[in-house]
C-alpha positions in Angstrom: -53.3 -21.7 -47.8 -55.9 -22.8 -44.8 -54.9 -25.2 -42.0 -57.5 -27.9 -41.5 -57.9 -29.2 -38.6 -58.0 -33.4 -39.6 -61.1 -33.7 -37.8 -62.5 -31.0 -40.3 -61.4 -32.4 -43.4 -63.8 -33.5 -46.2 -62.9 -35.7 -49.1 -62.3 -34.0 -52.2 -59.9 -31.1 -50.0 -56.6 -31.0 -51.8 -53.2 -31.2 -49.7 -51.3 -28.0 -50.5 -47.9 -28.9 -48.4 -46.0 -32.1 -47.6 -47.7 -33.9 -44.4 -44.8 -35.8 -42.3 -45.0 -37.3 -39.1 -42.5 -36.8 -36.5 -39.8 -38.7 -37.9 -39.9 -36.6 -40.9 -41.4 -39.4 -43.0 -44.0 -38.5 -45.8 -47.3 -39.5 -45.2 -49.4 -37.5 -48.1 -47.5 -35.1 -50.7 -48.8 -31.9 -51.9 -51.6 -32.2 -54.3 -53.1 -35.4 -53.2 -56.8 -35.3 -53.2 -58.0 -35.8 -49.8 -60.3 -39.5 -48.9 -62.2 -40.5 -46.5 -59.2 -43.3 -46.1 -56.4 -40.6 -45.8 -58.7 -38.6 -43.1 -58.7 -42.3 -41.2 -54.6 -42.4 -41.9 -53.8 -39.0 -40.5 -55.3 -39.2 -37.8 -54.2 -42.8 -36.9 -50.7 -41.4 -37.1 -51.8 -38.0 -35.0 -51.4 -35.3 -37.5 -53.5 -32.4 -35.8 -54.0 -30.3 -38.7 -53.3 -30.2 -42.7 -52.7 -27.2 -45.3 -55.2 -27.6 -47.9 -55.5 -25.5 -51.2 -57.9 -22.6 -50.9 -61.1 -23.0 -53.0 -64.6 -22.0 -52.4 -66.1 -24.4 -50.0 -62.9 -24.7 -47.9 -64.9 -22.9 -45.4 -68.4 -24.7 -45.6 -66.5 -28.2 -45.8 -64.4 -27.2 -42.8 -65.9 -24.8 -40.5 -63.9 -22.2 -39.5 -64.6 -22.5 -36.1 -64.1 -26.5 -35.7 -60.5 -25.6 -36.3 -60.0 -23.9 -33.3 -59.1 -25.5 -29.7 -62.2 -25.8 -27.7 -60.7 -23.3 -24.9 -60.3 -21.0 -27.8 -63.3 -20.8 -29.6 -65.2 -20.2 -25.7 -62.6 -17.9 -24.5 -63.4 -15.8 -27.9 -67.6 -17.0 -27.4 -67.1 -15.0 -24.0 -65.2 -12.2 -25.0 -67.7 -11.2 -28.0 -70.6 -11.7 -25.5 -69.5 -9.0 -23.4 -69.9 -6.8 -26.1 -73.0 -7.4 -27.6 -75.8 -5.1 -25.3 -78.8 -7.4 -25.7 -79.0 -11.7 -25.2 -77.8 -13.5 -27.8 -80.2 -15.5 -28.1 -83.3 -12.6 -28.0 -83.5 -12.7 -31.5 -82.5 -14.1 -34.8 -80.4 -11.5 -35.7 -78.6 -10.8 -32.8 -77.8 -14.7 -33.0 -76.9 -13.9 -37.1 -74.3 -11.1 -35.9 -72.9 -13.1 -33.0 -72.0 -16.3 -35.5 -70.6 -13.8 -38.1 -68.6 -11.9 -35.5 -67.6 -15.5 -34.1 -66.0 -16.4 -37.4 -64.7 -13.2 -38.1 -62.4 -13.5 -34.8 -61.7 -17.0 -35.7 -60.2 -16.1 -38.9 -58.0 -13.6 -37.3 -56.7 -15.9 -34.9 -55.8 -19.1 -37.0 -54.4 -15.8 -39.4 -52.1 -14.7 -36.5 -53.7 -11.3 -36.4 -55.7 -11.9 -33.3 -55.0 -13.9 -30.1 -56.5 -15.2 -27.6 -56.3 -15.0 -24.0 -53.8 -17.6 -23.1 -51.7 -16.4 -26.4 -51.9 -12.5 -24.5 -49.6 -13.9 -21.8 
């Protein structure tokens, strides 16, 4: 099941595990549909991030790469950029492969199968 980051949820995401604040008191049980109010709730109480129930959309409601820390997502930007032989940004393609390979290594970090810099150490 994803983790969303709260900033990234949409209404009409379903919570697929208990959310509870520090003091271990429920905020939102499993299965609740997610609201515009709720996103407003969660983060008001500081939950950083919410396991949602896969479904298509998941993704395109909750971009893959919002979920990741800022320092993350550039230390992966720059890493991929050192690989690709031509500018980024010299043609539509090369801009096409750089977003797919992008997600691709942001998937495999929020999956615990790749790691970023600061995780290396």
């Amino acid at each position: 099941m994803p983790k969303v980051k709260t900033e990234a949820l949409r209404a009409g995401m379903v919570v697929a595990a208990e959310v509870k604040n520090m003091d271990n008191m429920l905020l939102v049980s499993a299965g609740c549909v997610i609201t515009d109010k709720l996103i407003g709730i969660l983060s008001a109480w500081g939950i950083s991030d919410v396991e949602v129930q896969a479904c298509d959309g998941v993704e395109e409601a909750g971009d893959i790469l919002q979920q990741l820390p800022a320092e993350t997502l550039k230390e992966l930007s720059t890493g991929l950029e050192s690989i690709f032989w031509e500018a980024i940004d010299s043609s539509p393609v090369q801009k096409e492969a750089f977003k797919l390979a992008l997600r691709r290594k942001a998937k495999q970090v929020l999956a615990g199968k790749g790691h970023s810099h600061d995780e290396q150490h």
